[in-house]
ROFIRO-591051 format. One record per residue (C-alpha): residue in one letter; x, y, z. Coordinates in steps of 0.1 Angstrom, whole numbers, plus 5000, padded with zeros to 4 digits. Layout:
AXYZ;...
end
This chain:
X888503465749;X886303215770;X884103005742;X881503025763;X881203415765;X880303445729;X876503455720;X875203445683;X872203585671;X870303335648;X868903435614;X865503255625;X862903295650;X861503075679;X858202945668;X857203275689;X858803505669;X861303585695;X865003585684;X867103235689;X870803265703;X873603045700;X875303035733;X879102975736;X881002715711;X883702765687;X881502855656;X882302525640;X879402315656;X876202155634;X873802495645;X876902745636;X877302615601;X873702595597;X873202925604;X876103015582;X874402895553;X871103065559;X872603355558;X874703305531;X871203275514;X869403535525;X872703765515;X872303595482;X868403615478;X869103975488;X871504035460;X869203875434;X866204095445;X868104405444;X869004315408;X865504205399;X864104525419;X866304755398;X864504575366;X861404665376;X861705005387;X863605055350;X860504945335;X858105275345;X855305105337;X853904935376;X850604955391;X850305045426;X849504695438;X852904595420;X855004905440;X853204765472;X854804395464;X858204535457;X858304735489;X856704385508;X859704195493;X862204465500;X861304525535;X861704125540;X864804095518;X866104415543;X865504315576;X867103955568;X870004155561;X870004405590;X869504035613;X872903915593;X874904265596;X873404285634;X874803925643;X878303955624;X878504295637;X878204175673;X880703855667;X883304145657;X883404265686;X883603955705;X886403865688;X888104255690;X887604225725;X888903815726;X891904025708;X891904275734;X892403985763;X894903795746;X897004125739;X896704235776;X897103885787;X900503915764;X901304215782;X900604415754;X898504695750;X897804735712;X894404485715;X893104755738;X892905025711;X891104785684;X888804715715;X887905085721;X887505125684;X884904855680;X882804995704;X883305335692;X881905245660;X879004985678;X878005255694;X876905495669;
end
């Protein structure tokens, strides 16, 4: 696969809110590993709040302005997340489908299945 076919989906937003890409490179350049380690935090930020969530919610005893914060913080910790699984998820494919090439390129077919199935599952 062509480095330059592969677009990333950043875990940050233009100062516009609008989603930043990554276009093309290897994943090994100064804005890939950045944007490995944000979202290895916001995975791991994530993981703490659920823990810390699950506290609370044990307690029984929250006001309604303390339910409202939890679902704030949830909703924030959650869509970090979907932005993560939503950019991984796409980089599998662009890699199943690199496979895909190379195996046909090969003059093997086998790629081709693993291919189909990624974006069987994308798909749903």
């Amino acid at each position: 696969m062509n480095p330059m076919d592969t677009v990333r989906l950043l875990p940050w937003n233009s100062p516009e809110g609008k989603p930043c890409y990554l276009l093309g490179g290897t994943g090994t350049g100064y804005v890939s590993r950045l944007a490995d380690r944000v979202e290895a935090e916001h995975m791991d930020a994530a993981a703490e709040f659920i823990e810390e969530a699950g506290d609370i919610l044990a307690g029984r005893c929250w006001t309604p302005g303390e339910i409202h914060l939890l679902a704030v913080e949830l909703t924030a910790h959650l869509a970090r997340v979907h932005r993560v699984s939503e950019s991984r998820g796409v980089r599998l494919l662009q890699l199943a489908g690199g496979l895909a090439e190379d195996a046909e390129a090969a003059g093997s077919v086998p790629g081709a299945a693993l291919k189909g199935a990624a974006q069987g599952s994308r798909a749903r």
